[in-house]
N, C-alpha and C positions, 0 to 999 in steps of 0.2 A: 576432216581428213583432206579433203579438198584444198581448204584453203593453206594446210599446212604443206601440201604436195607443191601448191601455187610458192608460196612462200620461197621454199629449198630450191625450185627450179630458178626464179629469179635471181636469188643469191647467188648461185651458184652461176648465174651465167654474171653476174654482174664484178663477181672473182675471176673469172679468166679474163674479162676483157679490161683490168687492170692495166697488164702491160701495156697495152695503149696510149695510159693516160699517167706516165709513170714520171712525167717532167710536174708537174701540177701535186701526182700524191709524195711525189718525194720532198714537197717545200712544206706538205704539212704535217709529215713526219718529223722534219728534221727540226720543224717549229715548234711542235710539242716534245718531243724530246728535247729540243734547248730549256723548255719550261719547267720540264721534271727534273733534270741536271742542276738547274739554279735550287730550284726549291727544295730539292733531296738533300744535295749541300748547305744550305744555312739551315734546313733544321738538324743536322746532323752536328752541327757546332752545341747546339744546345746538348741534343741524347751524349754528345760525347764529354761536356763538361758535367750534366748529371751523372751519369755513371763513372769519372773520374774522384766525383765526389762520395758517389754510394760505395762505391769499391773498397772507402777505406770505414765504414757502417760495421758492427756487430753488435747483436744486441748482449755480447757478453761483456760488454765496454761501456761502463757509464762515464760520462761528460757532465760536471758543475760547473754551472756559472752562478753570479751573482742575481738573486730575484729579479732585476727587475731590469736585468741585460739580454739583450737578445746574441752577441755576438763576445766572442771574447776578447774582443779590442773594449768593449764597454764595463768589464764586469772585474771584479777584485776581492782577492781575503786578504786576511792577515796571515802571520805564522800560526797562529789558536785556534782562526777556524778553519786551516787546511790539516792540521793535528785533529779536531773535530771529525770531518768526515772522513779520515783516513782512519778512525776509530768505529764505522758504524757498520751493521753487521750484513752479511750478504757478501764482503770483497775476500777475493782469494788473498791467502796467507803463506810465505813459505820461511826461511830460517831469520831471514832480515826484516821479517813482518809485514805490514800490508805490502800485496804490489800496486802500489797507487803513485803516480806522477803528480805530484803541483810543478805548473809548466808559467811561464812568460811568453811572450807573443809580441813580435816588435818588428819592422820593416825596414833593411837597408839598399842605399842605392847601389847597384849594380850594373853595369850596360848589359843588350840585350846583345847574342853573337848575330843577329840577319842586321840591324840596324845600325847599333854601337850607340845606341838612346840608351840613356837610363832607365831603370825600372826598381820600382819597389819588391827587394826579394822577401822573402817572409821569412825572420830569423825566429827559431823557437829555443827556448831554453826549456831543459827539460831534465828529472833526476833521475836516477839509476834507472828504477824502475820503468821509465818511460818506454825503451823497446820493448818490454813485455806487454803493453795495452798496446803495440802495435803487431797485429798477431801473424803480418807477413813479412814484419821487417827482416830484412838481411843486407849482412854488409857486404857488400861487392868487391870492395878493395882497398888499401890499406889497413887502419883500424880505428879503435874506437877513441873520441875523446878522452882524454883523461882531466876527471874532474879538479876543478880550481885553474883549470889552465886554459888561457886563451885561445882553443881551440875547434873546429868545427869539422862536423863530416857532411855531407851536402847529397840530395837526395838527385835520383841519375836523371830528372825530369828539368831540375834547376842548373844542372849541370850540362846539360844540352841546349837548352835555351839563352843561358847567359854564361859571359865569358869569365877568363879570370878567376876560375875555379878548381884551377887543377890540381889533383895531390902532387903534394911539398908548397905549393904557391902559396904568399902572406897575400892579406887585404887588407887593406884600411877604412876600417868604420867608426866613425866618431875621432875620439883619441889615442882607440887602443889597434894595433896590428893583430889576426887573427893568422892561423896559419889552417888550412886544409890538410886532415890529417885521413879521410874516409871519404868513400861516396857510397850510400845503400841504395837498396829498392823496398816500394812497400806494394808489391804487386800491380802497379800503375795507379795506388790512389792519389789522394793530393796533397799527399805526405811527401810523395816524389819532388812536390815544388818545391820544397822546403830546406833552409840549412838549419843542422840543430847543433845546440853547446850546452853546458852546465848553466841550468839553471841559476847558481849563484850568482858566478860567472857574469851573467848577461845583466842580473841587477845590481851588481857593482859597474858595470861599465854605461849605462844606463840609469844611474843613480835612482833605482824602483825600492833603495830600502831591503826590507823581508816582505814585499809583497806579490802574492801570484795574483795571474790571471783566471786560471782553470785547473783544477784537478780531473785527471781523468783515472780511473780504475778498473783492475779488470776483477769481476766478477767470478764468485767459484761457479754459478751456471746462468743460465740467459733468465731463470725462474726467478733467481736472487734479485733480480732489480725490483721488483715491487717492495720488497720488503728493504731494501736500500732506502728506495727515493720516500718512502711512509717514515722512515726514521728519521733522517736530516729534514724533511720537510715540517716536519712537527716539533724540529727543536728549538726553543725559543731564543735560545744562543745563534741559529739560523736567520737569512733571506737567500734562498736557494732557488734556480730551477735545474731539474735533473732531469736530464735525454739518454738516452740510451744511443752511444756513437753514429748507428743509424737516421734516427731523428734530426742528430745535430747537424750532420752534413745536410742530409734532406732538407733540412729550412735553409741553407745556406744556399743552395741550389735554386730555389725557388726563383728570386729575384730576375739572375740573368736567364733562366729557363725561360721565364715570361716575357723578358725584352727580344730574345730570339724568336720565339714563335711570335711574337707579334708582328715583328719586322717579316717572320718566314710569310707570316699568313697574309700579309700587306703584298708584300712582294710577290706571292702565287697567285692573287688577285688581279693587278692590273699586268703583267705577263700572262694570265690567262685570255684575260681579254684581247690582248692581241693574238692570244692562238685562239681562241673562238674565231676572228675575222679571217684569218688565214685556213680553216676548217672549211668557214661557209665559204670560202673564195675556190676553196678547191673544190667542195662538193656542188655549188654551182656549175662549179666548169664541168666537171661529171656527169652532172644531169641536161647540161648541153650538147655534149659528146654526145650524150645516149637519146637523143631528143626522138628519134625515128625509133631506135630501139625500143625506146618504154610504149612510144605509141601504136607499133604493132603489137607488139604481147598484152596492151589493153584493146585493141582489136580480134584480136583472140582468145579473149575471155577472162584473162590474167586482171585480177583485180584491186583496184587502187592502194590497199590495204598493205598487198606481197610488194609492189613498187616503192611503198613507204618503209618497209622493212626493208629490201634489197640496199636500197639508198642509206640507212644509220647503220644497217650490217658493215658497209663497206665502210661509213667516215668510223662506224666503233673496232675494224681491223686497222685501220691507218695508225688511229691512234693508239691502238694498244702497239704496235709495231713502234710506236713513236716513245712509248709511257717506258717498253721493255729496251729502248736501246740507251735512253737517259737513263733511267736508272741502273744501268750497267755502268755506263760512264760514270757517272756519280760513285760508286762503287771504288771501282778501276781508280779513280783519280783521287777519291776525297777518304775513304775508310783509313783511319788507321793515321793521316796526314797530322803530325805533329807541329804543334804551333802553342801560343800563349797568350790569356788574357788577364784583365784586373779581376779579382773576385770582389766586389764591392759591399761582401760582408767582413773585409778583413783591410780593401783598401793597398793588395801586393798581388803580386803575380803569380797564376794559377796555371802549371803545363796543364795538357789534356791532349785528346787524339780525338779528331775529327771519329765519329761513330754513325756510319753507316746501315743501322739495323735493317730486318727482314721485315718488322712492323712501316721503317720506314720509305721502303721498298716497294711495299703492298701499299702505302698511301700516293706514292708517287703514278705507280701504274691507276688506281684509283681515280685520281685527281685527272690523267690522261685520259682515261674515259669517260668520265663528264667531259670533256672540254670537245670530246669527239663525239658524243653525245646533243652536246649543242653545237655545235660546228654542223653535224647534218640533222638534226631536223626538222628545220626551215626546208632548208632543199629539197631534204624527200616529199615533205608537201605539197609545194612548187612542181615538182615532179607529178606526181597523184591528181594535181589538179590541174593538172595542162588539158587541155582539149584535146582529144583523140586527131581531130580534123586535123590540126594546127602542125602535129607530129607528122602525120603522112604526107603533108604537103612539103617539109623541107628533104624529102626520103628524094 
């Protein structure tokens, strides 16, 4: 009890006499809170292009490719074996029979509207059924393609990012003129990036034959997929791998998930380290100011231990003061910030929003308190083991 009475009283005087020294604690506030800002922000690139890509995930939607494709720029049927799995059991059925889409997948240039660079947009062909495996699509305005016709509606994510896309507006892709006849939403997934047309459509101008890339389906319940993917996969008329729309996005995510956090975690490294030096700089200068003070309250019996805590007490308030005001900014500045990247499972451009979460919020204030953690506990040390004499004599 003792020493926890010692403890509270030093803290506590080593808290008010803050103001004092409030040119010194404010450079290393404002130093780790520059650090949490940086690094709250680029991993917030990453949570925000996964979660643009889980957004559009159900496990009532299964996704084929071809066995031994990982992506659907790699993978292809015929007309027989998209007639195949749109025969197999487990898919909801309604007057027109399976609701099952075989889709095309192909990228045209477009400029982007901040630059006026081109950009590969991601064009989907896709048939009737296709808006029914997307189970938040809706059209926002105009209306819908009308199939065999050179047509597109354009998702509000591609439409915001790149120009030249307005309804009634033609464009020119390849040799044929398209005209924008819709723009939807798919709840902000990354279907949003996308412009889509009739499937035939897009293999007649494309010269792709009767060939698809992917079938997707929806599913009468999330249970049916087992008994889906055990059917096409055991048919010998098959090479198939089947995801569950979830799955499919989730691998697609991976890639640039990791090249973000690598860079985030590279980046939160040696910007730490210069708030490490800027911590010990300030809690030095702290335990210089205090240099009489520590060494009478250890002339009074206050012992070395409560001097070592009073001293990280104060660098782990700075820095939480520092952890809580970047990650506000971070917040404030970057949540929600719309922008655009390549998804380099597809090779075309992916909107998203910057995504700010609470998990990475809590890592940001986290990561501030280590660095205020080690910023003062050298100093408190330095402190703890100064010579009583040595204190009284500068008094």
């Amino acid at each position: 009890m003792k020493l926890l009475r010692q403890m509270l009283a030093v803290t506590a005087l080593s808290v008010r006499t803050l103001p004092q020294r409030s040119a010194a604690s404010a450079v290393s506030v404002i130093g780790i809170a520059g650090v949490v800002v940086i690094v709250v922000a680029v991993l917030s690139i990453s949570e925000g292009f996964r979660r643009t890509l889980e957004l559009a995930g159900s496990d009532r939607v299964a996704v084929v490719l071809r066995g031994s494709a990982n992506s659907e720029m790699a993978s292809s049927f015929t007309q027989e074996q998209v007639q195949i799995i749109e025969q197999a059991p487990g898919i909801a059925r309604d007057a027109a029979g399976p609701i099952a889409s075989a889709e095309l997948f192909t990228s045209v240039d477009q400029p982007k509207r901040s630059t006026g660079t081109s950009a590969n947009a991601p064009l989907r062909g896709i048939e009737p059924a296709g808006t029914r495996t997307r189970e938040h699509f809706q059209l926002l305005a105009g209306r819908m393609f009308v199939p065999g016709h050179y047509e597109v509606i354009v998702g509000r994510g591609a439409a915001r990012s790149l120009s030249g896309l307005e309804l009634g507006r033609k464009v020119q892709w390849g040799n044929d003129q398209w005209l924008v006849v819709g723009t939807f939403a798919d709840n902000g997934s990354v279907s949003e990036s996308e412009l889509w047309t009739d499937a035939r459509v897009l293999q007649d101008a494309y010269a792709r034959g009767s060939s698809f890339q992917t079938v997707r389906a929806l599913l009468m319940r999330p249970q049916s997929f087992a008994e889906f993917k055990q059917q096409l996969t055991s048919d010998p008329r098959l090479d198939v791998n089947v995801l569950t729309e979830r799955e499919f996005y989730a691998q697609q995510s991976i890639l640039i998930a990791t090249i973000v956090r690598g860079a985030g975690t590279i980046l939160a490294l040696l910007m730490g380290i210069g708030a490490v030096f800027g911590a010990l700089n300030t809690m030095y200068t702290a335990v210089a100011a205090r240099t009489t003070e520590i060494a009478t309250l250890r002339a009074l019996g206050f012992g070395a231990f409560a001097v070592v805590v009073s001293v990280v007490f104060e660098a782990l308030l700075l820095a939480l003061i520092g952890g809580a005001l970047g990650a506000a900014a971070a917040y404030l500045a970057f949540d929600g910030f719309q922008t655009s990247t390549l998804n380099f499972a597809s090779f075309s451009q992916v909107s998203f929003a910057f995504a700010v979460t609470p998990a990475l919020i809590a890592s940001g204030i986290a990561y501030a308190l280590l660095l205020g953690l080690l910023g003062g506990l050298l100093p408190a040390i330095h402190a703890a083991r100064q010579p009583i004499i040595t204190g009284l004599r500068e008094a």
